[in-house]
C-alpha positions in Angstrom: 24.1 -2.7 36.3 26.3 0.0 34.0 24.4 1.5 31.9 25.5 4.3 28.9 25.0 7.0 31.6 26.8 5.6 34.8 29.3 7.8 35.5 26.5 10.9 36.3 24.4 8.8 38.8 25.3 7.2 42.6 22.8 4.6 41.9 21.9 2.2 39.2 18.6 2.3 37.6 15.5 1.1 39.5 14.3 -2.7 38.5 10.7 -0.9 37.5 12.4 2.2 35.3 14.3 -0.8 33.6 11.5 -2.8 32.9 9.5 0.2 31.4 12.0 2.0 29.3 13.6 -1.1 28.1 13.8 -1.4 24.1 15.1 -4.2 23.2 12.5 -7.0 23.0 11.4 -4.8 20.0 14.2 -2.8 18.3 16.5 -5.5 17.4 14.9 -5.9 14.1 17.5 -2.4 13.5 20.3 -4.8 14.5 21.6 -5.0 10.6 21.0 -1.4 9.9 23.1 -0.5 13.5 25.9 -2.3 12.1 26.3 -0.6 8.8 25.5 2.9 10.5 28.2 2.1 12.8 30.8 0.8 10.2 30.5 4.0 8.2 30.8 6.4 11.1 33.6 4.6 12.6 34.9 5.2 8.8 34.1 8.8 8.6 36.1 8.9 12.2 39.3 7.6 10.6 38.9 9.9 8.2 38.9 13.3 10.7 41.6 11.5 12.6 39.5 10.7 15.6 40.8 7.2 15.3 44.0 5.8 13.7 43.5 3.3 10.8 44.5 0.1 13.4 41.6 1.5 15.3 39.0 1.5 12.9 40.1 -1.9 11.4 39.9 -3.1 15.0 36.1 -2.2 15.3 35.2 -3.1 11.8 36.8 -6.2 12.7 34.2 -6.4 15.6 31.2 -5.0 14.2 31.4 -7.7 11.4 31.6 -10.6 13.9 28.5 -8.5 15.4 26.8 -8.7 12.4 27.9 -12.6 12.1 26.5 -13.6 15.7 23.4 -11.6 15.1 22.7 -13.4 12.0 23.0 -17.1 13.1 21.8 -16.1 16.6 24.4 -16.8 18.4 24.3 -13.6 20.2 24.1 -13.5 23.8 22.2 -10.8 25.0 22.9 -9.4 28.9 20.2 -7.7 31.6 22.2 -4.5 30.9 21.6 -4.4 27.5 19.2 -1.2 27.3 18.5 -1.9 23.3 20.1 -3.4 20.3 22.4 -0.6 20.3 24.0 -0.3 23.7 23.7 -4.6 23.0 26.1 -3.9 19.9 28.2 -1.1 21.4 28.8 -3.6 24.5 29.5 -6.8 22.6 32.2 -4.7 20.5 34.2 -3.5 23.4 34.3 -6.8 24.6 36.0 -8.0 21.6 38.3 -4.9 20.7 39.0 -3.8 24.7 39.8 0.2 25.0 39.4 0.4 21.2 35.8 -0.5 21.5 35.1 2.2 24.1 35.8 5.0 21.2 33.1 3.8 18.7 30.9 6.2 20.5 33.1 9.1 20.0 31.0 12.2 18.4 27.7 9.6 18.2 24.7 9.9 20.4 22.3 7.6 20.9 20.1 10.5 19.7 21.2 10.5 16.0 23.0 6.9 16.0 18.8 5.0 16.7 17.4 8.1 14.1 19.7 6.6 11.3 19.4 3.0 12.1 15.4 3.4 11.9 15.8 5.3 8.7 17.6 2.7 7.0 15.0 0.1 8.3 12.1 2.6 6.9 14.0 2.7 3.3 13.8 -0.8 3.1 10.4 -1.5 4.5 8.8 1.3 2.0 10.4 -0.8 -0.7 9.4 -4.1 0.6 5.9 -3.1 1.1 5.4 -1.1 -2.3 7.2 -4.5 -4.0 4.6 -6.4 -2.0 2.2 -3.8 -4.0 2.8 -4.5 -7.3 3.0 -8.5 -7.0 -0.7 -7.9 -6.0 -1.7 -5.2 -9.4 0.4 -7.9 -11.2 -2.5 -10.0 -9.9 -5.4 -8.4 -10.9 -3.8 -7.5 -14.0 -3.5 -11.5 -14.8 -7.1 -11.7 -13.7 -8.6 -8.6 -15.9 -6.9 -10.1 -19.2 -8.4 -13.9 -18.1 -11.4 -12.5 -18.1 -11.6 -10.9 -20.8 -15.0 -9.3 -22.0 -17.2 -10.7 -19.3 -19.0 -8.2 -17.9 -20.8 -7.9 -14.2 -23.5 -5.3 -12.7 -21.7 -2.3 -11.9 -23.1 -1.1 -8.2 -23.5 2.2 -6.5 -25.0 2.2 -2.7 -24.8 -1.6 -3.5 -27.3 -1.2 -5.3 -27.1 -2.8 -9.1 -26.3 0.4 -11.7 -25.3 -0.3 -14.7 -23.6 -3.3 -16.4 -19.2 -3.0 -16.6 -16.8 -5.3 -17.3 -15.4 -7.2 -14.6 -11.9 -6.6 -16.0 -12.8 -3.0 -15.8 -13.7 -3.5 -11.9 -10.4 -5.0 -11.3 -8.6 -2.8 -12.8 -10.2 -0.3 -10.4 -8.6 -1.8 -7.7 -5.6 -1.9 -9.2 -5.6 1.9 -9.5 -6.2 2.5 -6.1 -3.3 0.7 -5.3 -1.1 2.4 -7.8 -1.8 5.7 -6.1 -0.5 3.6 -2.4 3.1 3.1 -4.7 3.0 6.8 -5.0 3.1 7.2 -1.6 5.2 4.9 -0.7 7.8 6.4 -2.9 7.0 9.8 -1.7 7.6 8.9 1.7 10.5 6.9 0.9 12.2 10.1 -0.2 11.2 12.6 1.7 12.6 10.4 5.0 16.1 9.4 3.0 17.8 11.9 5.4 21.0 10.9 7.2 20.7 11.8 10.8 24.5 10.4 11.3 26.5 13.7 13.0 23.5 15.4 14.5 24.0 14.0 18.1 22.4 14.3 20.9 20.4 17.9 19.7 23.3 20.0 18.2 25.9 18.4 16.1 29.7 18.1 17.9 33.0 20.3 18.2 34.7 16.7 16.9 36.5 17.1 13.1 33.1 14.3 11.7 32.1 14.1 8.4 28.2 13.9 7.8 28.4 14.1 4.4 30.7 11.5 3.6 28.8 9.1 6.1 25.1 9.7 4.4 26.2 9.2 0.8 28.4 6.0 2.5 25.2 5.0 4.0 23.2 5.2 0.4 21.5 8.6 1.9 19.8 11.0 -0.6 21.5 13.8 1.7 22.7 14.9 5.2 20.4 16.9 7.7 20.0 20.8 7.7 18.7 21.1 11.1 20.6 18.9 13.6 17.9 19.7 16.3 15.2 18.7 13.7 16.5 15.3 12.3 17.2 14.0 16.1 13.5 14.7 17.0 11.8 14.0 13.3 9.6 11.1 13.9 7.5 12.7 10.7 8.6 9.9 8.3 7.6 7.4 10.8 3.6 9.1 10.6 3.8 9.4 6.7 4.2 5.9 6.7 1.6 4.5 9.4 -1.0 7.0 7.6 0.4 5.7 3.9 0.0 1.9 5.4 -3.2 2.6 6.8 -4.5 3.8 3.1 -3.3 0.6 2.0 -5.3 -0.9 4.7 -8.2 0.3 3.9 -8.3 -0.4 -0.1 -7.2 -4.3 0.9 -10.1 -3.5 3.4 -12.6 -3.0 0.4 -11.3 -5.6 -1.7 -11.8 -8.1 1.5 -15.4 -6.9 1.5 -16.0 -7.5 -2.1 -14.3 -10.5 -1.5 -17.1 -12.0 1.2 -19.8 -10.4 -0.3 -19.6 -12.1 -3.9 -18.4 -15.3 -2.1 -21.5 -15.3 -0.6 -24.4 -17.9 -2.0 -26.6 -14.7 -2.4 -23.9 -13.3 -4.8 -22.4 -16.3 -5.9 -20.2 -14.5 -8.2 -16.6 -15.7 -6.9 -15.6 -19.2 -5.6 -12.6 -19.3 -3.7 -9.5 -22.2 -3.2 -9.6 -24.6 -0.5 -5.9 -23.5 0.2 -7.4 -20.2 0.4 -10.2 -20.3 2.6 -11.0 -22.0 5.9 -14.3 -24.3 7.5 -15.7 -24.4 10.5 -15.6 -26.3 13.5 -19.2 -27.1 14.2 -21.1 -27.0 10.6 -18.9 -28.7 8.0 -20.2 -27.1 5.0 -18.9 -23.9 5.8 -16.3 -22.2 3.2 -15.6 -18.4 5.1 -13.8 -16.2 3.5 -11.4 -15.7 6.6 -8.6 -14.0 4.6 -11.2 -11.0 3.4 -12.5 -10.5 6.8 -9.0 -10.4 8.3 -7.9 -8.0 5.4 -10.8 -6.1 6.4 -10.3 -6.1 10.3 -6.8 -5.7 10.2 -7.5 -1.8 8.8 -8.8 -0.6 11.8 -5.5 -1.8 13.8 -3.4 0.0 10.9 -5.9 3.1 11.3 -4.8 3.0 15.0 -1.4 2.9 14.8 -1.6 5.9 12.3 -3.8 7.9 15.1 -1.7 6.5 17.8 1.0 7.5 16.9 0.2 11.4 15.2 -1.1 11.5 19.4 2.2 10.8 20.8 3.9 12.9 18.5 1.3 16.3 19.4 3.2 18.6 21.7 6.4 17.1 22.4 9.2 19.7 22.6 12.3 19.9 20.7 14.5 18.2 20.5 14.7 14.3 21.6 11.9 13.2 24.2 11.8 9.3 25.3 8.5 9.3 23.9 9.8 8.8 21.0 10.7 5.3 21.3 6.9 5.1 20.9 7.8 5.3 16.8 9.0 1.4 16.3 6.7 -1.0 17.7 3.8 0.4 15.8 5.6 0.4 12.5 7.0 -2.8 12.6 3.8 -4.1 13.3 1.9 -2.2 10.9 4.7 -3.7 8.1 4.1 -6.9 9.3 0.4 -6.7 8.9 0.1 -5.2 5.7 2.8 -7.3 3.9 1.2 -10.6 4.7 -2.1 -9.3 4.0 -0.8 -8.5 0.5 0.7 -11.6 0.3 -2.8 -13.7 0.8 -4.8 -11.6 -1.0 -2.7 -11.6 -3.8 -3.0 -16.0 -3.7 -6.5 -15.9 -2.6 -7.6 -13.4 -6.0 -4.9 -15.3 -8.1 -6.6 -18.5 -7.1 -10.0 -17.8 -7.1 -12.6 -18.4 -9.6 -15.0 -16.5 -10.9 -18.6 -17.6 -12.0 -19.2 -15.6 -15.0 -22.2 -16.6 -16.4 -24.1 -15.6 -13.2 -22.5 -12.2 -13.5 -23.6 -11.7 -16.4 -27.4 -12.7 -15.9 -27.1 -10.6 -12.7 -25.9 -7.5 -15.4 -28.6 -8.6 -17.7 -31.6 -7.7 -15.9 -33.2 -4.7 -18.5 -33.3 -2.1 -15.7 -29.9 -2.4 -15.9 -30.0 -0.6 -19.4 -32.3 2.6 -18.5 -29.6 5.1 -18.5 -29.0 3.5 -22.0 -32.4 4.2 -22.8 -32.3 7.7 -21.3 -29.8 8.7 -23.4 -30.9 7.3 -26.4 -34.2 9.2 -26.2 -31.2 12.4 -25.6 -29.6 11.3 -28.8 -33.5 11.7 -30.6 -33.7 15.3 -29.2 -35.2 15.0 -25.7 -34.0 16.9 -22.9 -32.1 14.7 -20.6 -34.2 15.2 -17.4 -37.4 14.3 -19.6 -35.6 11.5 -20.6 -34.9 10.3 -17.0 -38.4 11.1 -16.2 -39.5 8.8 -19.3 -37.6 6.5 -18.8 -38.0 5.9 -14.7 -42.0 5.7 -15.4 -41.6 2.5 -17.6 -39.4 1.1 -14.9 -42.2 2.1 -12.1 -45.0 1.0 -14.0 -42.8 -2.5 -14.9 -42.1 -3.1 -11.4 -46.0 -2.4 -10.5 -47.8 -4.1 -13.1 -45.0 -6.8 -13.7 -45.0 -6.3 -17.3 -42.1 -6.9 -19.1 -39.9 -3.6 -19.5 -39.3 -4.7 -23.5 -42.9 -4.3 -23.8 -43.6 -0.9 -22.1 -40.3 0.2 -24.5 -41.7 -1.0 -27.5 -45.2 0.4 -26.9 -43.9 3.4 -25.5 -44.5 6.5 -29.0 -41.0 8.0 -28.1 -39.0 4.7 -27.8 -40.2 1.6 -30.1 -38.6 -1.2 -31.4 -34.9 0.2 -32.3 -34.5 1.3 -28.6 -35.6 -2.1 -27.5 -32.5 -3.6 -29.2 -30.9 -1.7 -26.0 -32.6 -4.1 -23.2 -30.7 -7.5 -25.4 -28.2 -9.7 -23.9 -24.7 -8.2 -23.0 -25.5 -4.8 -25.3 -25.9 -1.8 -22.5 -22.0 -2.8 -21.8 -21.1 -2.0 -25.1 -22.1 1.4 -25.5 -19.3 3.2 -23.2 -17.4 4.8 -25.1 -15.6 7.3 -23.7 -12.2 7.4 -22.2 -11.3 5.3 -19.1 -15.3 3.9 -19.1 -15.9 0.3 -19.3 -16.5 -0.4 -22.7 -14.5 -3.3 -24.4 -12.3 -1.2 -26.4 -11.6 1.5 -23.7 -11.2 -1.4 -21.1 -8.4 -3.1 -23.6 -6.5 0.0 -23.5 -7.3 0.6 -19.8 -5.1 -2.8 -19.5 -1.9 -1.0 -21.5 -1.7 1.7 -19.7 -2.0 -0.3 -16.6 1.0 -2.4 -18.1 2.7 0.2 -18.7 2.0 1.9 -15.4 3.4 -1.5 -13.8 6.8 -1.3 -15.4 7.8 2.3 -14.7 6.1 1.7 -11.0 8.9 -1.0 -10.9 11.6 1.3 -12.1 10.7 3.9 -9.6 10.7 1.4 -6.3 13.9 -0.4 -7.3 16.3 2.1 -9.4 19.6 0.9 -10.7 21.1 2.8 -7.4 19.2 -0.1 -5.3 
């Protein structure tokens, strides 16, 4: 078997050394992006005079019937092919002879895989923060259907106070807005071309790094050649901005089976969007939400897998490294098709308002309301609390109806029972961002507006 180092070793590789370092079940995914790192640097090699111009049309020529067998399949692999690189390099020199031979010149496999996998990264942050937005888009669609109905609002799942369920929605959609951020962030900080670096320290060759990154649609070239070739950073930014992601699809899954549940009963979901069971056939599970939930913990280990195999390695390149790609492409996968069914299952779901709202409606619900309307007469707040927790004991205890200890009560009366009516406590947030109807209808433009510039910022005009 010849392999990219043959001409230093007496022997060919071991059967078992093969089998364990091989790459190439997994990286050919970066088959595309090897192509068009390849056709640029065999460009910037023209243009230092490594190669003459018949040269580098020869192995354009052969990279783009690369490209072409790649994309209808109808490329035949070999045992020697190590990865989808060494795959491309060897099916090129079959096609352009001696020719073929130089489209390694000043590359190594070091800085030639670190570019290819960049590229890949670019695109994947974009396709996943895309993925993103189609699912705010979502429960923006939801939060204006809704409207003004209104749900209990829960701390240790306990019921609070009453909110609007738009304004619940929207909360999620927040959260997400802050996983765009990231995605963007990352997506910059890793739009680095590694193309020139080599193996650890750049070449003596005439190459042109520059011109090959902005070629490449780079943001710049590498300072540090012995820092780009061993960088696996960007790959940890986004298994630990993925994972976030996870986990806030994660709680959304859980709200998800929760309110699906008869106890809830607040959400009913689509057939097309929910599965049975085999044994009692009027099962409905919510197997989307409990996968969107599980799947976090596998995106949680690939984050903390990989920030392990990362710790200690020297510089520059270590094999370990090829550790970086399987948990990525995985962890894309994961999260873009659990966007994707969230997004149908929320967009197809329906909600069962009217048993939100007598869930909201209960007149506990309203004691902060009555708190602070006793703070509004002049009372202390913590007297107020006090006041106002004793009616709700003594309630509870004596199972007297809370609108008759209120109205009894010498610092409350009749004008703070008008508190404890239908639908009211939700009304009286006022202030900014709270879940008031007013603040929750402007909550909903900013989020709008949010949307469109989030949209702007993953695809600019340069895309």
């Amino acid at each position: 078997m010849t392999t990219l180092w043959h001409g230093r070793f007496a022997d060919g590789p071991a059967e078992s050394l093969w089998q364990f370092t091989v790459s190439l079940p997994f990286d050919q995914l970066l088959g595309p992006d090897d192509i068009v790192a390849s056709k640029a640097h065999v460009r910037g090699l023209v243009r230092g005079a490594l190669l003459t111009q018949r040269e580098g049309d020869t192995l354009l020529a052969a990279l783009d019937q690369v490209a072409s067998e790649l994309s209808d399949n109808s490329f035949k692999f070999v045992d020697s092919d190590e990865d989808i690189h060494t795959a491309i390099e060897r099916r090129v020199t079959e096609m352009a002879g001696d020719t073929g031979a130089k489209l390694h010149t000043g590359r190594s496999r070091n800085d030639q895989v670190a570019t290819a996998f960049r590229l890949w990264c670019k695109r994947a942050a974009t396709e996943v923060a895309l993925d993103v937005l189609a699912l705010q888009n979502v429960l923006l669609g939801r939060a204006a259907e809704v409207g003004n109905a209104y749900m209990p609002g829960y701390t240790h799942l306990q019921r609070a106070q009453p909110i609007l369920l738009a304004h619940h929605l929207l909360a999620h959609g927040w959260a997400l807005s802050r996983d765009v951020d990231r995605l963007v962030d990352a997506r910059t900080r890793l739009d680095v071309s590694p193309l020139g670096a080599g193996a650890l320290a750049g070449s003596s060759l005439p190459l042109d790094p520059d011109g090959v990154a902005e070629e490449l649609g780079f943001a710049r070239c590498f300072d540090n050649s012995l820092d780009v070739t061993s960088d696996r950073d960007f790959v940890a930014e986004l298994l630990h901005t993925i994972a976030l992601l996870g986990v806030h699809l994660s709680r959304i899954g859980e709200e998800v089976v929760l309110w699906s549940t008869e106890e809830f009963g607040f959400l009913k979901l689509a057939d097309a969007y929910s599965t049975g069971s085999s044994m009692l056939p009027q099962k409905k599970n919510p197997d989307i939400a409990e996968l969107a939930r599980g799947k976090a913990g596998r995106l949680i280990g690939h984050a903390a897998g990989f920030l392990a195999t990362l710790k200690g390695l020297p510089l520059a390149y270590n094999r370990d490294l090829q550790e970086d790609k399987e948990p990525l492409f995985d962890a894309v996968d994961q999260i873009r098709l659990a966007l994707a069914a969230l997004g149908g299952l929320l967009a197809t779901a329906t909600f069962d308002l009217p048993r939100m709202a007598d869930a909201a409606d209960a007149p506990s619900a309203a004691a902060v309301d009555l708190a602070e309307w006793l703070v509004e007469q002049g009372t202390p707040f913590r007297e107020a609390h006090a006041v106002v927790g004793a009616i709700v004991r003594d309630s509870l205890d004596r199972h007297v109806p809370m609108a008759e200890l209120v109205e009894a009560h010498p610092n409350l009366g009749p004008d703070a029972v008008a508190l404890l009516g239908i639908g009211v406590a939700v009304t009286r947030r006022q202030t900014p961002g709270g879940t008031g109807p007013d603040q929750v209808a402007e909550q909903r433009k900013r989020f709008e507006s949010r949307l469109r510039i989030d949209v702007e910022r993953v695809t600019p005009p340069s895309a």
